[in-house]
N, C-alpha and C positions, 0 to 999 in steps of 0.2 A: 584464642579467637576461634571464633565458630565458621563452619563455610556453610551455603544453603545445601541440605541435604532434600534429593528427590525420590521420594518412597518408588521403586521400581518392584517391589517385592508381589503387588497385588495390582497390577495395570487395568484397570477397564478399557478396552477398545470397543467405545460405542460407536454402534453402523449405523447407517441411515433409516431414520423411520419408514417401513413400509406401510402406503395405506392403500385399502383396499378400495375397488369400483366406486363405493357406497362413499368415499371417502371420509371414513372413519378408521380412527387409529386401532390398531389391532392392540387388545389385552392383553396379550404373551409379552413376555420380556423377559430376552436371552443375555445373558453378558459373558465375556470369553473371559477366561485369564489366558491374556498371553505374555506370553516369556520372553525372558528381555533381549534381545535382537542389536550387534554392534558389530561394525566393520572387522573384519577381518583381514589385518597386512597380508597374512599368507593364503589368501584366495587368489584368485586366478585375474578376477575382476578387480582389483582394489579402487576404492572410492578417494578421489583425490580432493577428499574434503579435510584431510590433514585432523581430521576430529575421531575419536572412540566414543559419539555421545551416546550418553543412558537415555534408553526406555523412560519417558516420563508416565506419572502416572494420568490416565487417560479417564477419569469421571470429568462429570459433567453439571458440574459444582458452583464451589464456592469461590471469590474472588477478591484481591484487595488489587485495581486495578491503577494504571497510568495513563494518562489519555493520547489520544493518537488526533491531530490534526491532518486532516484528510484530504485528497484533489480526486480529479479525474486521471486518466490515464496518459495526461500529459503532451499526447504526440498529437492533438486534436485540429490546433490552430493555426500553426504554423509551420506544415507539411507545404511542399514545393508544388504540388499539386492543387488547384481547389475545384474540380469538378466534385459533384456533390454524388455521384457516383461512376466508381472507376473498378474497373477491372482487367485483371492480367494474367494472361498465360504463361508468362517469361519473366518472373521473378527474380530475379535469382535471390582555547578562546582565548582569543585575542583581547582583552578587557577594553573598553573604551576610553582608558585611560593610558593601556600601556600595550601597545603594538607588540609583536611579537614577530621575531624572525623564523619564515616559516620552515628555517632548516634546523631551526634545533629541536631537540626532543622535548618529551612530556610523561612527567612522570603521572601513574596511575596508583587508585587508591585501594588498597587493600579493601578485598570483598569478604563482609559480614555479613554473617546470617543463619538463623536458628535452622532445625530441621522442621517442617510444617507435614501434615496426613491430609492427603486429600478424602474429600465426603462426598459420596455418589447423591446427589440429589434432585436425579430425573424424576420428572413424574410419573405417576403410576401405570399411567394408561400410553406411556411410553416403548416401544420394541427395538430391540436390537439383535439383530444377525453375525453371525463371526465374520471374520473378513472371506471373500475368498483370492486365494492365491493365485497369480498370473505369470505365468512365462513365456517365454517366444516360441514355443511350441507351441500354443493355446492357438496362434494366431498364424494363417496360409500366410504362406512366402507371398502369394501377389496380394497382399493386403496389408501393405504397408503404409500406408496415407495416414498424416495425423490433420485432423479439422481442428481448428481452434476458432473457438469465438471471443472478439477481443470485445467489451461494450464498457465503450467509453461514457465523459459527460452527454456529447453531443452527438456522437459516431460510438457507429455500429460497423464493426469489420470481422469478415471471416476471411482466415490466413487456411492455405491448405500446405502441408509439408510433405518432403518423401524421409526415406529415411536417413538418407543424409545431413537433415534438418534444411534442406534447403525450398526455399519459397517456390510452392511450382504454379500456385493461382489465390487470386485474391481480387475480394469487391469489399467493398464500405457503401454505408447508406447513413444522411444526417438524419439525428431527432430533434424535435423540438422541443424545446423545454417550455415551460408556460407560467405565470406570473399570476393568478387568480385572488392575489389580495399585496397590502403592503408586504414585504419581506419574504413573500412565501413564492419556491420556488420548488416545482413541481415536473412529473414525466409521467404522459399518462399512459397506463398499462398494457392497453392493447396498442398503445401506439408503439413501445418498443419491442413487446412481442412480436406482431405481425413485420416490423422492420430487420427484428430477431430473425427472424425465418428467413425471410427474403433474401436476407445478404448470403445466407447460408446456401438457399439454392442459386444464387447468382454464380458464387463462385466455384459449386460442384459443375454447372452449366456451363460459363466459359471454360470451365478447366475440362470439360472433355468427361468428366467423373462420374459413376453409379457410385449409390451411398452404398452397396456392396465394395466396393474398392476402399471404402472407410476401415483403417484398425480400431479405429478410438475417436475418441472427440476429447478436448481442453476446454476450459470454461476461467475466463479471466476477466473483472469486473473493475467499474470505478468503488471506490470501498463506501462504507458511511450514509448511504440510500438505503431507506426501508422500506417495504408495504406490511398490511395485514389484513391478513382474508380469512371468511367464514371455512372452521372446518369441516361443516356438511355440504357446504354449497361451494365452496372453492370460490367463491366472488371475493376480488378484495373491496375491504372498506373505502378507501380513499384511491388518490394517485399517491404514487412512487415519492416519499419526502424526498428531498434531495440535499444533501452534504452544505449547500450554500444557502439554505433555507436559514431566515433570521426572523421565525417568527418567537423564537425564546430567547431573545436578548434580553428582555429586563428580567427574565426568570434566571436564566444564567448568569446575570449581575448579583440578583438579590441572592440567589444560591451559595455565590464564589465570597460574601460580605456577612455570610449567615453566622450565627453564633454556632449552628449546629457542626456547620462545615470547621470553622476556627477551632473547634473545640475537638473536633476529630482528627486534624492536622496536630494539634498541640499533643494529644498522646500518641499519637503514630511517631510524634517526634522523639516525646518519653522513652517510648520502649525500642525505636530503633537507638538510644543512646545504650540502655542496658543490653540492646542482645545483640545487635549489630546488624540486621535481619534487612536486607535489601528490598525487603516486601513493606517495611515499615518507611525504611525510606522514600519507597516509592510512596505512601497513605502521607504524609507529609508536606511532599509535594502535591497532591491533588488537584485540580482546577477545574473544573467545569466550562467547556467551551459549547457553542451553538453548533460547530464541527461535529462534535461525538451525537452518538445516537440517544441516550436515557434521558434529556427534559425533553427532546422533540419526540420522543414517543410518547413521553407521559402527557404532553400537549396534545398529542393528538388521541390519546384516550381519553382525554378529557372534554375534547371538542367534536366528538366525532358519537353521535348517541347509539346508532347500532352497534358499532365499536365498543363501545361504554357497557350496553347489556349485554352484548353476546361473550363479553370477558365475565362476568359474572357467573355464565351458563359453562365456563372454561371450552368458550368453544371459537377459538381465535388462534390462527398459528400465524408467527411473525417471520417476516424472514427480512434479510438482506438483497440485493437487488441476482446474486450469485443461486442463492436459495430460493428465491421465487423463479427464476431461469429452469433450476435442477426440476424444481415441482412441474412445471410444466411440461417440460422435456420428456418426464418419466411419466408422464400421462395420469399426474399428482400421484404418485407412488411414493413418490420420495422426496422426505424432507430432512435436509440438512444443512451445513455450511464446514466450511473447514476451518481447521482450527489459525492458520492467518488471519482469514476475513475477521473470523471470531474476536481475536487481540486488537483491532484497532476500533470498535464498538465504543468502549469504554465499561461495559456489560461484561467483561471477562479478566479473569487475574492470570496477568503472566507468569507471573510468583509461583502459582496451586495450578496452574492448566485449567480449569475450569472457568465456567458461567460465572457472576459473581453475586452471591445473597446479600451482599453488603452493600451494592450499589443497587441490586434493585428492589432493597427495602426501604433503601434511604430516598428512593424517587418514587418506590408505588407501581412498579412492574414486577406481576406474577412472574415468577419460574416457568409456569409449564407452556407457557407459547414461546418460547424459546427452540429452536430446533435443535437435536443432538449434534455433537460434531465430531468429524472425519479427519482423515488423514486428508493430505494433500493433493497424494500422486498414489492409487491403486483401482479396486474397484469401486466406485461411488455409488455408479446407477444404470441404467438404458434408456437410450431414446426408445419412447416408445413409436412399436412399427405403425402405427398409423400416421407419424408424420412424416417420415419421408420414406415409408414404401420397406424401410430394411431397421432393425434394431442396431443401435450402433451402441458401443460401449462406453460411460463418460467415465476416465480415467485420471482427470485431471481437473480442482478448483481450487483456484488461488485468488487474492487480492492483486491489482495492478503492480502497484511497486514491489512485492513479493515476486510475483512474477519478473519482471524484468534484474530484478539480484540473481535468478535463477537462470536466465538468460544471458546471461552474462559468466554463468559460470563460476560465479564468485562462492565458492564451494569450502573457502578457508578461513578461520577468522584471521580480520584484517583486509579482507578481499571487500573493496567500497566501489558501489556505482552511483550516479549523478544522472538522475533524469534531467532534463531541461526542457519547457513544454508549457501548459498551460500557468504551470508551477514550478517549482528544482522544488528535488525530495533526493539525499542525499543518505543513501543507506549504508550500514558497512555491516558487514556477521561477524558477531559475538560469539560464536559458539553456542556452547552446549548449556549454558547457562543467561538467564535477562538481566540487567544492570538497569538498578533501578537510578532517575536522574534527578537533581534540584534545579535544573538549568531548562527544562523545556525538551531533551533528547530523549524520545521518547521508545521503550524498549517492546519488540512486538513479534510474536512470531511468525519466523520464515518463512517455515515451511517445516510438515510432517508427514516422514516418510518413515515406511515402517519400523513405527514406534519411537522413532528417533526425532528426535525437535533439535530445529537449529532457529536461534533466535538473531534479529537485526537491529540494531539502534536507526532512529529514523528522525534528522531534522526537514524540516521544508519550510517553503516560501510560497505565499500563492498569489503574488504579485510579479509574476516575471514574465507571465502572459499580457498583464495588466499595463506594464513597464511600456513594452513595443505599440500597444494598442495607443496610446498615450502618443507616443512618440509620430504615430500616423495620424491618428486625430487631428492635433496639434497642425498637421501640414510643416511638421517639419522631416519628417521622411514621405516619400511616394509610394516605393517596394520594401517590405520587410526584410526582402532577401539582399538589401543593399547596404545594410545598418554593416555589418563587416569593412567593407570597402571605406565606407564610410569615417570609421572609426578610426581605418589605418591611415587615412588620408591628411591625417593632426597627427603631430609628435606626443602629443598631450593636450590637456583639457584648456588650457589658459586661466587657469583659476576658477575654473567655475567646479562645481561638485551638486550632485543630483543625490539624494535618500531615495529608495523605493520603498515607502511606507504608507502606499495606499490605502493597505487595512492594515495600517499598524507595521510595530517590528516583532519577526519574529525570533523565535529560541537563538539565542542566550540571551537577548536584549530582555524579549517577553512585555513590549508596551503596544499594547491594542490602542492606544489613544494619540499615538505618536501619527505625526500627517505628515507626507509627500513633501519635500523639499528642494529646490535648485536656487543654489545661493554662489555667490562669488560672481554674479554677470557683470560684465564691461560691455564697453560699445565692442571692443576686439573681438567679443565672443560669438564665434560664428555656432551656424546649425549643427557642422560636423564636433565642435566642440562637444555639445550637447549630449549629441549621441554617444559620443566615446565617455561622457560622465553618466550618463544611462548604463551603459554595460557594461564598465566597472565599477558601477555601484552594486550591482547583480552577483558579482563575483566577489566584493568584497563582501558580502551579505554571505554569502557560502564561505568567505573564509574562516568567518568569526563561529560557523556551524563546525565547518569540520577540525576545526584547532580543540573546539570544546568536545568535538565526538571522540575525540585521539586522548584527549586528554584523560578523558572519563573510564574511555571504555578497556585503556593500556596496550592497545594492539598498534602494532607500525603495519605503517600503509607504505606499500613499495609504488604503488599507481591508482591513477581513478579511470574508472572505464565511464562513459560517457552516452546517452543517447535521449530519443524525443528531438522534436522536430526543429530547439532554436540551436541541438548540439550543432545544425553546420553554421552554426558562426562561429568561425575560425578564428574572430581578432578574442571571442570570448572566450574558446579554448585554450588558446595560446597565453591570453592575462590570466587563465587562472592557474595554467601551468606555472606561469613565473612566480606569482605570487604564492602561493603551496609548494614549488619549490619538487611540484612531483611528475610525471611523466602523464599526458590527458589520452587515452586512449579511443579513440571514436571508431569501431567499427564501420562493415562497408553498410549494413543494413542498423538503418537508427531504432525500428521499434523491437526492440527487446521483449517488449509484453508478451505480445504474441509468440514470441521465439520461445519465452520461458515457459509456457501455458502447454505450448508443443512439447519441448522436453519432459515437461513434467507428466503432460499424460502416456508418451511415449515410455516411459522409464514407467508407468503402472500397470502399461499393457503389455510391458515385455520387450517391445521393441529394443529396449537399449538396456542391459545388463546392471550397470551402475553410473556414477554421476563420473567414473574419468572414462568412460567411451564416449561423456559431450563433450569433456574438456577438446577430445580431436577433432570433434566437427565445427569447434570453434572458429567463426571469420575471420578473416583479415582485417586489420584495422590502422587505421593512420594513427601515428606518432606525435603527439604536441610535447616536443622537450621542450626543460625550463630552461629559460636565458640567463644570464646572469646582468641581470638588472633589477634584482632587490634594493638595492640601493636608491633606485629611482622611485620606485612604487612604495617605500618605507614613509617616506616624508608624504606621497602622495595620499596616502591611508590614514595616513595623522590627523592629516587639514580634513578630511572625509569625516573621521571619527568626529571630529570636532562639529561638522557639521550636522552629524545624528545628536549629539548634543542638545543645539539648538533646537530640534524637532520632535524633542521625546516631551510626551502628556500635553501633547497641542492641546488633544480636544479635551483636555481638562478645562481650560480656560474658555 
């Protein structure tokens, strides 16, 4: 048996396109070999990521991709707070058939896979720079501030950090989203920019701060949002697509039913049986959701006629909502993304590291507006001094849930956090290698720091926002912040049992057609019933994720760390402590995002040596131990299951 072997012999580190005034890409194209770079036990710093991962190879390529189903950054709607701007000085598988106990073990499948060469196949009129190197030298003792911009679905918040990693100021501003036809759901550009900025000086402002006392800036985004702009004139084409945009459902129906798609599944499946190639397993599984980005962008070249010609003329760069940020920021100097954002696209192979030719020749997207991509956590770019008076250094861009695994510390495979928020997005790291999935777990990179890739498996739900919205609608709750109390206030449901399959069930179920269900009602069934079959349906919906994620991925989970705004419900911590069977950890400060966005740029600037000087500045966090009342919840999961049952492929009918 073969393991996947990663060519580390010839690494390209592509840098961020610089482009000039004129905004046109500069002809020169540099590429470094750099040499392969891995922790060292007997350093002084040791990194307490428990991993020696290899140097991958760094082109900007080829790809056999897995798709990534996508939210916002979770902590957006159900914050204790709802002024619409605030600021502070003083921060501080379970089968459906047969339940499973969630304290016994899982065994894990021996990983196959050929050895694959990556193929640099940037375009020509493409530049890259070597990296440059940072250390805490680089950077005055009284310039230790880390800014982070956290830009969610709907909010926009800048977090300001000292070196301690502790919160010393912070404002948020909401956006609008906009609706300008059936299904299509939109943000328009200068409206998040200028709110971009504003939150930014809001909270340098209240905090007392010159962007001189700035070391660095973070950059962390909702993922799966695109634009595309002229590259002479820097105007974009449209507004901001956005992640929940459904104007390619019947395109991503007829795509996911095509003979092309069937026919490319059926030999991905061929050759992962002869070589065992987790890159093929993952071609296999394939699916095409309206979530990823390649039919909503092929729709919008299709529909967008300036668009349409100025891609003819190769004079169109694309970006992600992270990369249109960066381009601005750098006074359009710079265009890139990093390589997280990069892996939840659907446009890039976790397998090879690269772009991918395979996916965007099978939908009809060029290569070359595609932006280069970056490491996670070093040097990216600068704010340019015209916009706030001083050049600040950007050191850190990640995707949201990337960011909050990072914020968390979760540095070891087997190390899982659990957003809860607009969504639960349930992550755990893999290590130094991606495991590709048949179930809908979908493998993405963490984060990349020099040279070093650590990958995370990732299930979600993005009905648990939808869940509580429901449940107030309805006028059977008043306050969100009551549904706990609520819950506790019943020994149990009285028979009834709630699905949360608003848009479907997600990974491992995987039925988009399956509807919202509350069955078992009696006259006895009061409202708090209701509620407490609402949020443990939420939980058991993350059981059936993380039973399949343990299963898959062979790593034991010692605890799950927890955050996003519905972590303070406590009756929901506590069920899912019991029923996992594992330890729920909720720090004192729930958004992670921002915390990891801090770290990571902190750790490019220098500020922080390696990843175990965060493990110490790590919070404090409350304890959710299991009960030993699996016995109760076994039978209750049953009748549950049963009840998904009933609800799967409604809207077939």
């Amino acid at each position: 048996m073969m393991e996947d072997n990663i060519n580390t012999s010839n690494s390209n580190l592509v840098q961020p396109v610089e482009v000039d005034s004129s905004h046109k890409v500069s002809d020169q194209s540099v590429v470094t070999n750099t040499p392969s770079e891995s922790i060292s036990s007997n350093t002084k710093c040791t990194d307490s990521t428990g991993l020696q991962d290899l140097p991958i190879d760094k082109g900007n390529g080829v790809e056999f991709p897995v798709v990534n189903e996508d939210d916002s950054s979770n902590t957006e709607s159900y914050e204790t707070s709802t002024a619409e701007v605030r600021s502070s000085n003083n921060a501080s598988s379970s089968s459906l058939d047969n339940t499973s106990d969630p304290s016994s073990s899982h065994a894990s499948d021996e990983e196959l896979s050929v050895s694959e060469e990556s193929t640099d196949l940037r375009p020509n009129d493409v530049s890259s720079r070597p990296a440059e190197s940072s250390t805490s030298n680089s950077i005055p003792l009284t310039q230790k501030f880390i800014l982070v911009a956290d830009v969610g679905s709907t909010i926009v918040r800048c977090h300001i950090y000292n070196k301690a990693a502790q919160l010393v100021s912070q404002a948020e501003l909401k956006t609008k989203l906009i609706y300008p036809s059936a299904g299509a759901v939109e943000l328009e550009c200068d409206e998040l920019w200028d709110k971009f900025l504003s939150v930014i000086k809001m909270a340098l402002s209240d905090g007392d701060f010159n962007t001189a006392d700035i070391a660095c800036m973070g950059i962390t985004t909702f993922r799966n949002s695109f634009v595309t702009w002229d590259r002479d004139t820097g105007k974009p084409f449209h507004n901001i697509n956005m992640w929940q945009d459904k104007r390619t459902q019947a395109q991503t129906k007829a795509w996911n039913s095509s003979f092309t798609l069937a026919a490319l599944k059926k030999g991905s499946g061929l050759l992962h049986s002869i070589t065992g190639s987790q890159r093929f397993k993952a071609g296999y599984a394939l699916k095409f959701m309206t979530q990823a980005v390649p039919l909503r962008l092929n729709w919008m070249i299709n529909n967008t006629s300036k668009l349409k010609s100025r891609l003819k003329e190769k004079k169109v760069m694309f970006g992600t909502v992270d990369t249109w940020l960066l381009w601005k920021l750098s006074g359009e100097r710079v265009w890139a993304t990093d390589r997280a954002s990069a892996s939840g696209t659907l446009m890039y192979d976790t397998f090879q590291n690269m772009w991918s030719s395979m996916i965007l020749s099978l939908v009809g997207i060029p290569m070359h507006i595609l932006p280069p991509i970056v490491d996670t956590s070093g040097q990216i770019g600068v704010v340019d001094e015209s916009i706030f008076g001083t050049e600040i250094p950007i050191t850190g861009l990640v995707g949201d849930q990337q960011a909050s695994l990072f914020g968390h510390c979760c540095f070891k495979p087997g190390d899982m956090k659990l957003t809860l928020g607009t969504g639960s997005f349930l992550n755990v790291n893999i290590g130094s290698k991606p495991l590709a999935s048949i179930t809908g777990i979908y493998p993405l990179v963490a984060w990349d720091i020099k040279n070093s890739i650590t990958f995370t498996a990732e299930a979600s739900s993005i009905t648990v926002g939808t869940c509580i919205d429901w449940l107030k609608s309805t006028g059977i709750i008043q306050d969100v912040s009551s549904t706990s109390d609520i819950a506790k206030s019943v020994p149990d449901t009285n028979g009834c049992y709630f699905v949360p399959a608003f848009a479907g069930l997600p990974a491992p179920i995987n039925d988009d057609t399956a509807g919202a269900l509350l069955i078992g009602m009696t006259p006895t069934v009061t409202s708090a019933h209701i509620v407490r079959a609402v949020l443990e349906s939420i939980a058991f919906v993350i059981k059936l994720q993380y039973e399949t994620m343990v299963a898959e991925s062979g790593h034991s989970v010692s605890h799950i760390r927890v955050d996003g705004g519905v972590s303070n419900n406590d009756f929901l911590l506590q069920c899912l402590a019991d029923i996992l069977q594992k330890p729920i950890h909720r720090p004192q400060t729930v958004n992670m995002t921002s915390r990891g966005a801090a770290l990571l740029a902190g750790l490019g600037a220098g500020i922080w040596s390696c990843q175990s000087d965060l493990v110490a500045l790590s919070p404090e966090a409350k304890i959710f131990k299991p009960q030993k009342n699996w016995h109760h919840y076994r039978e209750v999961i049953t009748e549950w299951e049963r009840a998904v049952r009933r609800c799967k492929s409604w809207g077939k009918s």
